[in-house]
PDB file of the backbone (N, CA, C, O) and the ligand in Angstrom, with CONECT records:
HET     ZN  A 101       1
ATOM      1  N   UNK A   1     146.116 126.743  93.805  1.00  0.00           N
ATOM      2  CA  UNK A   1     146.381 126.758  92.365  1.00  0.00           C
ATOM      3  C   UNK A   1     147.794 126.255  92.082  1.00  0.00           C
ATOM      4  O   UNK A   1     148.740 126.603  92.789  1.00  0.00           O
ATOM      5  N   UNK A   2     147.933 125.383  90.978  1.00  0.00           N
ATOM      6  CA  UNK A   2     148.990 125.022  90.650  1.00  0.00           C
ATOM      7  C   UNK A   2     149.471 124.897  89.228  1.00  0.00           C
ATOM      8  O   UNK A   2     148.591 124.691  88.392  1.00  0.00           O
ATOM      9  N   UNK A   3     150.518 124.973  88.876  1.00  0.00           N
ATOM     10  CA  UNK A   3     150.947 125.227  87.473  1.00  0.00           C
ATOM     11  C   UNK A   3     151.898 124.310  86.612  1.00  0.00           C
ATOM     12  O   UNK A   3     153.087 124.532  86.842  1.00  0.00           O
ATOM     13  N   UNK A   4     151.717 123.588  85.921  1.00  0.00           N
ATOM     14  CA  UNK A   4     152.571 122.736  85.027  1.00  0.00           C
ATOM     15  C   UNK A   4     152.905 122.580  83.938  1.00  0.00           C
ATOM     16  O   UNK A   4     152.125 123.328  83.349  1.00  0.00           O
ATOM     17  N   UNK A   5     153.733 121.985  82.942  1.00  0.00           N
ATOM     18  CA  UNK A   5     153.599 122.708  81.849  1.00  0.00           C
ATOM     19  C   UNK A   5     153.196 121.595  81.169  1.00  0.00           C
ATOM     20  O   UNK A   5     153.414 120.472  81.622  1.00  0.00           O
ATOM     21  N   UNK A   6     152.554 121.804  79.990  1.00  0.00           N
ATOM     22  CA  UNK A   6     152.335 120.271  78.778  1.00  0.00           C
ATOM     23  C   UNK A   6     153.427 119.376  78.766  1.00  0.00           C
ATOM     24  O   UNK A   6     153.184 118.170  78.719  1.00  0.00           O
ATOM     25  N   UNK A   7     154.663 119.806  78.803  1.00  0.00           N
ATOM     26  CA  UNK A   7     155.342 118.957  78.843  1.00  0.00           C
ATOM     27  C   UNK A   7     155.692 118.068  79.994  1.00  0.00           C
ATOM     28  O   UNK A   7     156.197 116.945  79.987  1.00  0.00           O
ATOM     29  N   UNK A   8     155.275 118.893  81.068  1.00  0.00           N
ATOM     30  CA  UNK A   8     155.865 117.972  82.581  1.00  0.00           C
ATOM     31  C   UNK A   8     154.340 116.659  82.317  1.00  0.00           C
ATOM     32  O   UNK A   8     154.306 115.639  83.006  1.00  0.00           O
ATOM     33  N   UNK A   9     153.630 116.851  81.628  1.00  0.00           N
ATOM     34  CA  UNK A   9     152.267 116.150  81.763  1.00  0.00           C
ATOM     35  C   UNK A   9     151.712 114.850  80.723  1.00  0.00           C
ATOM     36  O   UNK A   9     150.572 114.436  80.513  1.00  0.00           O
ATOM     37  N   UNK A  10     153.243 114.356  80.109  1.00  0.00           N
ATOM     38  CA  UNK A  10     153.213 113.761  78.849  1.00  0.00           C
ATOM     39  C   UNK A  10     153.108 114.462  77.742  1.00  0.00           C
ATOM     40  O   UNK A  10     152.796 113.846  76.723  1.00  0.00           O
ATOM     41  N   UNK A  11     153.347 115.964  77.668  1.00  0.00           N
ATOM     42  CA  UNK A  11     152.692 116.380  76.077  1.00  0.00           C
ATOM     43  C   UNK A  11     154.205 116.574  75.698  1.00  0.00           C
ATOM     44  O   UNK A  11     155.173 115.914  76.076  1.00  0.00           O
ATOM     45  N   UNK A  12     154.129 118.081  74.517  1.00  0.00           N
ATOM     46  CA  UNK A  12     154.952 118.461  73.840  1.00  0.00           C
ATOM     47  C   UNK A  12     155.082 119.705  74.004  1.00  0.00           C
ATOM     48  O   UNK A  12     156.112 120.024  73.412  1.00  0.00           O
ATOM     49  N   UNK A  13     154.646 120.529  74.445  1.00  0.00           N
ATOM     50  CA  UNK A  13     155.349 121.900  74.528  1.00  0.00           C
ATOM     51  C   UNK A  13     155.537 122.546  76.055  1.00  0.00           C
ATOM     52  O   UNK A  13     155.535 121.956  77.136  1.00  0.00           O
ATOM     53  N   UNK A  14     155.653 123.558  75.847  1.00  0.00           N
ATOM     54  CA  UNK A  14     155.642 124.582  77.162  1.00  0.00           C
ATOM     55  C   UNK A  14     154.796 125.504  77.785  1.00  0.00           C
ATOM     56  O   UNK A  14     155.047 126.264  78.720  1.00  0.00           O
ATOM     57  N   UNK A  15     153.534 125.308  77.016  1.00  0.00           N
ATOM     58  CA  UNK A  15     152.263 125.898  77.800  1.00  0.00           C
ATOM     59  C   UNK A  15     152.185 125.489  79.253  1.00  0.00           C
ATOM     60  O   UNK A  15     152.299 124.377  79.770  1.00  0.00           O
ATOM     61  N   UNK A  16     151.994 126.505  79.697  1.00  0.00           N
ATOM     62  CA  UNK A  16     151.633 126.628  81.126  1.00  0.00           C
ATOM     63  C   UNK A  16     149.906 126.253  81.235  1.00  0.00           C
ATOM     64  O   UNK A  16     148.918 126.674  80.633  1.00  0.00           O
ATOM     65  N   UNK A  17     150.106 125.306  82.260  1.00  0.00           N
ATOM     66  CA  UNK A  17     148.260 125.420  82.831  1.00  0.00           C
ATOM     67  C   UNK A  17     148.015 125.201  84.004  1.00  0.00           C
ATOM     68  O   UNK A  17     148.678 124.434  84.702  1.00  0.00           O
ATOM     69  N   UNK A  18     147.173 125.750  84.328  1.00  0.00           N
ATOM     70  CA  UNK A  18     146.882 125.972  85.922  1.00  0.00           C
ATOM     71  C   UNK A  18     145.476 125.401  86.028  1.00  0.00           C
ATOM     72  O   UNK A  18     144.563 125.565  85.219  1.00  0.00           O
ATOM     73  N   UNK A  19     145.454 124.646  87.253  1.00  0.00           N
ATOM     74  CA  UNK A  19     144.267 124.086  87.967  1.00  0.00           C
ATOM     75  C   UNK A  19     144.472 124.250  89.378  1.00  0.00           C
ATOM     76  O   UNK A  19     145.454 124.411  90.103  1.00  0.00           O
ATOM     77  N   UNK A  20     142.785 124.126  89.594  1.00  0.00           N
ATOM     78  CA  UNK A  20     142.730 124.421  91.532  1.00  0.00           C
ATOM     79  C   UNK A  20     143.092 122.900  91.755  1.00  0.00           C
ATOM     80  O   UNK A  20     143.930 122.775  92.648  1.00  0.00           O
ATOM     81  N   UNK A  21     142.613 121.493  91.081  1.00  0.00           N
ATOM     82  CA  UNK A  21     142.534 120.341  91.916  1.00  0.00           C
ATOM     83  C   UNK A  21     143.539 119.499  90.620  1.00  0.00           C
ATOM     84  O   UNK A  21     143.738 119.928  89.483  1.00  0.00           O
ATOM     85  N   UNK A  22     144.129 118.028  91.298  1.00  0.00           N
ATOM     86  CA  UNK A  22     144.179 117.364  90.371  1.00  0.00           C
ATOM     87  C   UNK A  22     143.508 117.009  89.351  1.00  0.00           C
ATOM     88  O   UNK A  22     144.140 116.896  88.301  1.00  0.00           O
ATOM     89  N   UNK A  23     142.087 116.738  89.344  1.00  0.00           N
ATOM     90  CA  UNK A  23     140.396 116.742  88.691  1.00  0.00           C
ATOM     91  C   UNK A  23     140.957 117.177  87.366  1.00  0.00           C
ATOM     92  O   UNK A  23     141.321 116.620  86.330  1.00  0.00           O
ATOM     93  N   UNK A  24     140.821 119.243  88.147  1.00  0.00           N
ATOM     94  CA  UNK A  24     140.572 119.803  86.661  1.00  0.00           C
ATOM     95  C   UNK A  24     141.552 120.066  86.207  1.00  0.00           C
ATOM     96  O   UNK A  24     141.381 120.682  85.155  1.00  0.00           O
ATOM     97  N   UNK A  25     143.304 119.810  86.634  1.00  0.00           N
ATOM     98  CA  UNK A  25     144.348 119.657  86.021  1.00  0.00           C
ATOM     99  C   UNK A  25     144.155 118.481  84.730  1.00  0.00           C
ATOM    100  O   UNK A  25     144.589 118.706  83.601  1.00  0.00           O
ATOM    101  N   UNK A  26     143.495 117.316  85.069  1.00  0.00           N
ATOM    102  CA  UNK A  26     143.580 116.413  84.263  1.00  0.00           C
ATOM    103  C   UNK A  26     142.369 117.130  82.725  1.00  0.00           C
ATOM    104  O   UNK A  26     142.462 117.111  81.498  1.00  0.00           O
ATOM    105  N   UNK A  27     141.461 117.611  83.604  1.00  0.00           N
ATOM    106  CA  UNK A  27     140.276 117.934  82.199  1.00  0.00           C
ATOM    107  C   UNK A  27     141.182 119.221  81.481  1.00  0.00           C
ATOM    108  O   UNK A  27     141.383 118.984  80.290  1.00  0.00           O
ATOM    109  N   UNK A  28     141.657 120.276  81.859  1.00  0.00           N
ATOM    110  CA  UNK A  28     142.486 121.500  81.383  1.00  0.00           C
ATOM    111  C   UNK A  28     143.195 120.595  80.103  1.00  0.00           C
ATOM    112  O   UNK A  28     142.984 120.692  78.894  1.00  0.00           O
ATOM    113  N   UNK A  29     144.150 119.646  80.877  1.00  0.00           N
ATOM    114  CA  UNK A  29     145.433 118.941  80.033  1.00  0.00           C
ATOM    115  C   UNK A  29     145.243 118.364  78.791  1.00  0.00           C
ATOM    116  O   UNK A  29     145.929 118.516  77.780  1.00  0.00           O
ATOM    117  N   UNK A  30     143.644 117.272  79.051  1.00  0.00           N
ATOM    118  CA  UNK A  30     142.754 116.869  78.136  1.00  0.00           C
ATOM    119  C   UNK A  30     142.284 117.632  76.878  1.00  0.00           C
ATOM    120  O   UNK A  30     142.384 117.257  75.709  1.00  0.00           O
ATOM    121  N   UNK A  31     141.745 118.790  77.356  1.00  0.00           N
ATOM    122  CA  UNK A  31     141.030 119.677  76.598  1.00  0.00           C
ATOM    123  C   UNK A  31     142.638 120.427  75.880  1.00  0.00           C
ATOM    124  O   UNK A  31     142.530 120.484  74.655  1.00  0.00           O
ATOM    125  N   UNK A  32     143.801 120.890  76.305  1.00  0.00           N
ATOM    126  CA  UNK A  32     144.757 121.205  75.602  1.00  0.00           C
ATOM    127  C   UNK A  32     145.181 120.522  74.518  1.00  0.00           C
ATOM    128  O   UNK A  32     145.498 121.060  73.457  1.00  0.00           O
ATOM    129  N   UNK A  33     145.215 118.696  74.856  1.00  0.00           N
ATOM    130  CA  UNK A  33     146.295 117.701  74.178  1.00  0.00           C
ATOM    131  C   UNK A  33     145.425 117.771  72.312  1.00  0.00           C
ATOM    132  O   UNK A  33     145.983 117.734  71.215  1.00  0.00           O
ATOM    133  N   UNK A  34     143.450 117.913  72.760  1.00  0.00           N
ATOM    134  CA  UNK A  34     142.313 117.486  71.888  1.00  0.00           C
ATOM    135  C   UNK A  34     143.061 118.939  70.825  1.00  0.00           C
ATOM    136  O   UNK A  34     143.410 118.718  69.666  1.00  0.00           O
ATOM    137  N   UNK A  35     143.190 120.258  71.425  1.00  0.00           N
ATOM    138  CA  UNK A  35     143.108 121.255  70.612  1.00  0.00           C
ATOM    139  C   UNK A  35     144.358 121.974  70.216  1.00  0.00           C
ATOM    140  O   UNK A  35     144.371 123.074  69.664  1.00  0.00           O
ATOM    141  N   UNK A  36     145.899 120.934  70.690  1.00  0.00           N
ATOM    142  CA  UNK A  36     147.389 121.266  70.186  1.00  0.00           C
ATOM    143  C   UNK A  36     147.883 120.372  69.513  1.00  0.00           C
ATOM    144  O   UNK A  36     148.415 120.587  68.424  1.00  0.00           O
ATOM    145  N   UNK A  37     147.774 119.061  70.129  1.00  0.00           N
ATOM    146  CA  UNK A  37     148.214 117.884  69.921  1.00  0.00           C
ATOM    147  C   UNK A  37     147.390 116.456  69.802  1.00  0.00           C
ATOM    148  O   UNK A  37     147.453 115.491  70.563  1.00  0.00           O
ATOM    149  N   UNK A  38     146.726 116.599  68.801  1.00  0.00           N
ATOM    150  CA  UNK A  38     145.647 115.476  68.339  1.00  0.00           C
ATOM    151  C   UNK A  38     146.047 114.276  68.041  1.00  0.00           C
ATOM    152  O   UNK A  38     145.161 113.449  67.830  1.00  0.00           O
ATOM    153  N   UNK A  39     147.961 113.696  67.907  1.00  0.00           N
ATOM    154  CA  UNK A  39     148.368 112.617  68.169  1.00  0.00           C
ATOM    155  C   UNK A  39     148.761 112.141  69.711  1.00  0.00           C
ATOM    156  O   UNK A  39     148.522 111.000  70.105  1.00  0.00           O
ATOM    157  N   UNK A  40     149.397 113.159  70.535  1.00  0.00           N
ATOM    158  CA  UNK A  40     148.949 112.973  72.415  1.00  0.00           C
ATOM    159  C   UNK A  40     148.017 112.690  72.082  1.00  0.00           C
ATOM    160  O   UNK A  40     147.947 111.461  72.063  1.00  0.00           O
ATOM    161  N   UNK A  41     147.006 113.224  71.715  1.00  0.00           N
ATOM    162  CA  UNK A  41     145.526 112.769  72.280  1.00  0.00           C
ATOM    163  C   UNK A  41     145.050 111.332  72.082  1.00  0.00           C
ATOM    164  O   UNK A  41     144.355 110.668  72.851  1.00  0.00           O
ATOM    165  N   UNK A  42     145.570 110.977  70.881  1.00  0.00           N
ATOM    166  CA  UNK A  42     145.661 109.689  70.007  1.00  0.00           C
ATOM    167  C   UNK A  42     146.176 108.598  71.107  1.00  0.00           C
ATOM    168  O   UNK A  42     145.424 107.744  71.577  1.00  0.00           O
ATOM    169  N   UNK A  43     147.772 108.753  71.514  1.00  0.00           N
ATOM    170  CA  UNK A  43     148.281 108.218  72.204  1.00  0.00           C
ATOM    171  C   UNK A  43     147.783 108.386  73.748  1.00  0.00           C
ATOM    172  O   UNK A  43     148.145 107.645  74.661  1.00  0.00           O
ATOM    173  N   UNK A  44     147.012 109.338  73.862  1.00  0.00           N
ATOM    174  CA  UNK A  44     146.579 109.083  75.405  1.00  0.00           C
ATOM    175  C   UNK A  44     145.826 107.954  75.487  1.00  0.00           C
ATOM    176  O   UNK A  44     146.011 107.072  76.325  1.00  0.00           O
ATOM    177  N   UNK A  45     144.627 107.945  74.291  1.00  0.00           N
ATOM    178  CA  UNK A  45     143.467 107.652  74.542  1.00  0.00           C
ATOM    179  C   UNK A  45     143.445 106.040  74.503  1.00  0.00           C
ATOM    180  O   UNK A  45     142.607 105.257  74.950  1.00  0.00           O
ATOM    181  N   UNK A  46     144.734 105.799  73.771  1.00  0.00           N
ATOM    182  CA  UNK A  46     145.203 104.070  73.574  1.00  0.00           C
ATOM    183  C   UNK A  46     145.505 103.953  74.564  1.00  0.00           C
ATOM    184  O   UNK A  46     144.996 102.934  75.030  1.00  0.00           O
ATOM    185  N   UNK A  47     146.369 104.677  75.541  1.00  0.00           N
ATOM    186  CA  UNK A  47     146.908 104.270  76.790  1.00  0.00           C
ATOM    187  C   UNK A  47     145.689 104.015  77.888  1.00  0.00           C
ATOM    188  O   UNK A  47     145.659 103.100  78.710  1.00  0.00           O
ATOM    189  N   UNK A  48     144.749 104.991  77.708  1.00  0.00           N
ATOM    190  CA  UNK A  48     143.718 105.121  78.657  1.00  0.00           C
ATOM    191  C   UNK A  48     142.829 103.368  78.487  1.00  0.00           C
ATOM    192  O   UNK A  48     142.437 102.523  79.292  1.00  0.00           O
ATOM    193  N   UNK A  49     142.836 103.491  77.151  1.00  0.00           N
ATOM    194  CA  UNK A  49     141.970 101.729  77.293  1.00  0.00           C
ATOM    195  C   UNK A  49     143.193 101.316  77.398  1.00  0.00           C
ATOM    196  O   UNK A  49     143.809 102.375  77.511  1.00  0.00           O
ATOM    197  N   UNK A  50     143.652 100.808  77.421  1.00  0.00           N
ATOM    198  CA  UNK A  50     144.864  99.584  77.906  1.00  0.00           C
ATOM    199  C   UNK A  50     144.903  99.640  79.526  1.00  0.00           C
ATOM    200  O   UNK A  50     144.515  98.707  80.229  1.00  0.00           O
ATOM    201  N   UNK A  51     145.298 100.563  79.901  1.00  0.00           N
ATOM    202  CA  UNK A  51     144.996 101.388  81.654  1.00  0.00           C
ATOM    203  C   UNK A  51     144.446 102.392  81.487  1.00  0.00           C
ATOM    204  O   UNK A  51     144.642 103.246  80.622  1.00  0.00           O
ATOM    205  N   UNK A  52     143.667 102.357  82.361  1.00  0.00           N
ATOM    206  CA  UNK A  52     142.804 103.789  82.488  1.00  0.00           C
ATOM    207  C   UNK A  52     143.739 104.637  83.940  1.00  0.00           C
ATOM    208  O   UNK A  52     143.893 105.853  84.051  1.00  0.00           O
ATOM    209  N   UNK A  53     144.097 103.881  84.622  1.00  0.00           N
ATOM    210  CA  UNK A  53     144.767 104.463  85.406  1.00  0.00           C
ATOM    211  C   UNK A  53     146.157 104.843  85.227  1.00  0.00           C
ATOM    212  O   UNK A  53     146.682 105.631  86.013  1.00  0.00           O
ATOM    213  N   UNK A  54     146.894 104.256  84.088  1.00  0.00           N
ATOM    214  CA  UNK A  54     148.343 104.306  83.967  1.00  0.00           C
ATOM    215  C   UNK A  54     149.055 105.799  84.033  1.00  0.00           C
ATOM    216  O   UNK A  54     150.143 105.969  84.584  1.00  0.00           O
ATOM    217  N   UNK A  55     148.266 106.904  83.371  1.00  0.00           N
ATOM    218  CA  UNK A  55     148.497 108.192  82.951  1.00  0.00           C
ATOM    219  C   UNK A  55     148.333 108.839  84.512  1.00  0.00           C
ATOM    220  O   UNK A  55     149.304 109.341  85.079  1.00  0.00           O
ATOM    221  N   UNK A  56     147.190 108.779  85.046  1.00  0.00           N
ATOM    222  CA  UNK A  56     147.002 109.414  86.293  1.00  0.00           C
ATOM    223  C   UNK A  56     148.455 109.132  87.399  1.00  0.00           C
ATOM    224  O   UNK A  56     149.077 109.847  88.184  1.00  0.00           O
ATOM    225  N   UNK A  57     148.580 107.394  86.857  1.00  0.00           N
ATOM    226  CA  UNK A  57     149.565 106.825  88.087  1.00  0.00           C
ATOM    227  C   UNK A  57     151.422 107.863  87.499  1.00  0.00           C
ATOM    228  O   UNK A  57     152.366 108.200  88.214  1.00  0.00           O
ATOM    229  N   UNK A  58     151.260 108.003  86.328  1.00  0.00           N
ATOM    230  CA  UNK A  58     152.389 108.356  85.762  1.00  0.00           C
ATOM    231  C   UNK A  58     153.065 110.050  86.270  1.00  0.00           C
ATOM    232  O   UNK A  58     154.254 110.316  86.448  1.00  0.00           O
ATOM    233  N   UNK A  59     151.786 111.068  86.422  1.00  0.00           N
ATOM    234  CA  UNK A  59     151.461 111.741  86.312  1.00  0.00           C
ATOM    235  C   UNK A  59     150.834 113.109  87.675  1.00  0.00           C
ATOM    236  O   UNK A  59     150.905 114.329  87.828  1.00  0.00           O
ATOM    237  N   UNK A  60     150.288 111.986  88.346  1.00  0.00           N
ATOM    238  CA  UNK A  60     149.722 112.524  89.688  1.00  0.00           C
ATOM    239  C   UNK A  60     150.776 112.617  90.557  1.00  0.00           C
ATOM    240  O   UNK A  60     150.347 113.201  91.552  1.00  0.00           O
ATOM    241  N   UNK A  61     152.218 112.277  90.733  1.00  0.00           N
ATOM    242  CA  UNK A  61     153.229 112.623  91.345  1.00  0.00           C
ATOM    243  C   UNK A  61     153.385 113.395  91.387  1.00  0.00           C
ATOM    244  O   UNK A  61     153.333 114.079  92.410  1.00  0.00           O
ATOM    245  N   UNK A  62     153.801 113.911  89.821  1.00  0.00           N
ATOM    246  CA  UNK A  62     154.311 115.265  89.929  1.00  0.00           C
ATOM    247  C   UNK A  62     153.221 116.678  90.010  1.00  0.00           C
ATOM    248  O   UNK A  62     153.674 117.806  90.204  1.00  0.00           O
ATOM    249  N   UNK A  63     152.407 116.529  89.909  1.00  0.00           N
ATOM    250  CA  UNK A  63     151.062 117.516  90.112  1.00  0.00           C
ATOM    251  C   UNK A  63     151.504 117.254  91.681  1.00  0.00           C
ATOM    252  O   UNK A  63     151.830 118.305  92.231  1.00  0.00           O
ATOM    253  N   UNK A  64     151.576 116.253  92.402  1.00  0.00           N
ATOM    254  CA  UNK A  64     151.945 116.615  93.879  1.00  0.00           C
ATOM    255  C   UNK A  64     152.793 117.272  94.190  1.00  0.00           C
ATOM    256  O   UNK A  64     152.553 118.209  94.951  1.00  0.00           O
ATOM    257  N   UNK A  65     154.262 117.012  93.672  1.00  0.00           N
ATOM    258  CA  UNK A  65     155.364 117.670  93.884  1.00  0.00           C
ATOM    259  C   UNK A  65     155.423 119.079  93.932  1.00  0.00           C
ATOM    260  O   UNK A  65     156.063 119.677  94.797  1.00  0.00           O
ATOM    261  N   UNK A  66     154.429 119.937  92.545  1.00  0.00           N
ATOM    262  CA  UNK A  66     154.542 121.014  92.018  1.00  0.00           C
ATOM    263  C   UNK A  66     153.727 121.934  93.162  1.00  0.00           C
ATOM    264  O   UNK A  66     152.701 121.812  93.831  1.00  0.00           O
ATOM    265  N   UNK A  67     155.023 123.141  92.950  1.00  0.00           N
ATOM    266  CA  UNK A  67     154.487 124.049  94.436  1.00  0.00           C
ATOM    267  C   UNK A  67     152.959 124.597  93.868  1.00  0.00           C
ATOM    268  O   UNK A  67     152.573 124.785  92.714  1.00  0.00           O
ATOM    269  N   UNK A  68     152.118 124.806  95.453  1.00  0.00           N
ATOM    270  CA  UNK A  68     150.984 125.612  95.143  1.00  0.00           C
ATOM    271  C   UNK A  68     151.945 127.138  95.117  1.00  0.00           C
ATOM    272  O   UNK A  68     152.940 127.481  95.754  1.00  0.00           O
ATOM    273  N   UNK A  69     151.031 127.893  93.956  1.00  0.00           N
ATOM    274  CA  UNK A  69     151.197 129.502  93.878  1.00  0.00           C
ATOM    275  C   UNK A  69     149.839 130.321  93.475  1.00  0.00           C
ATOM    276  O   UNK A  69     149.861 131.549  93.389  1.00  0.00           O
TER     277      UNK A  69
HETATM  278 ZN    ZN A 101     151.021 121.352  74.611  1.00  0.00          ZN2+
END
């Protein structure tokens, strides 16, 4: 399990969220940005068609970095 906050993840605040895998770190983050921040979501979703990979590539570092607890 690992823990990050909206903000380490492209968002805007300091919610904490925890996932077992990168996977459902990304669906958790998703499902947060749709029901806090509906312009992230806006801006993800442009980024995602332009790259679909850009966010993961931006992003999946630091989900590595971050200690398991
Ligand atoms: Zn947030």
């Amino acid at each position: 399990m690992k823990t990050m906050t909206c903000k380490e993840l492209g968002g805007k605040c300091e919610q904490k969220l925890s996932a077992e895998s990168w996977d459902e770190m990304v669906q958790v983050m998703t499902k947060h940005v749709m029901d806090k921040h509906p312009d992230v979501a806006k801006e993800m979703e442009t980024m995602h068609k332009q790259d679909p990979r850009k966010w993961g590539k931006e992003m999946k570092p630091k989900w590595d970095a971050a200690p398991e607890c």
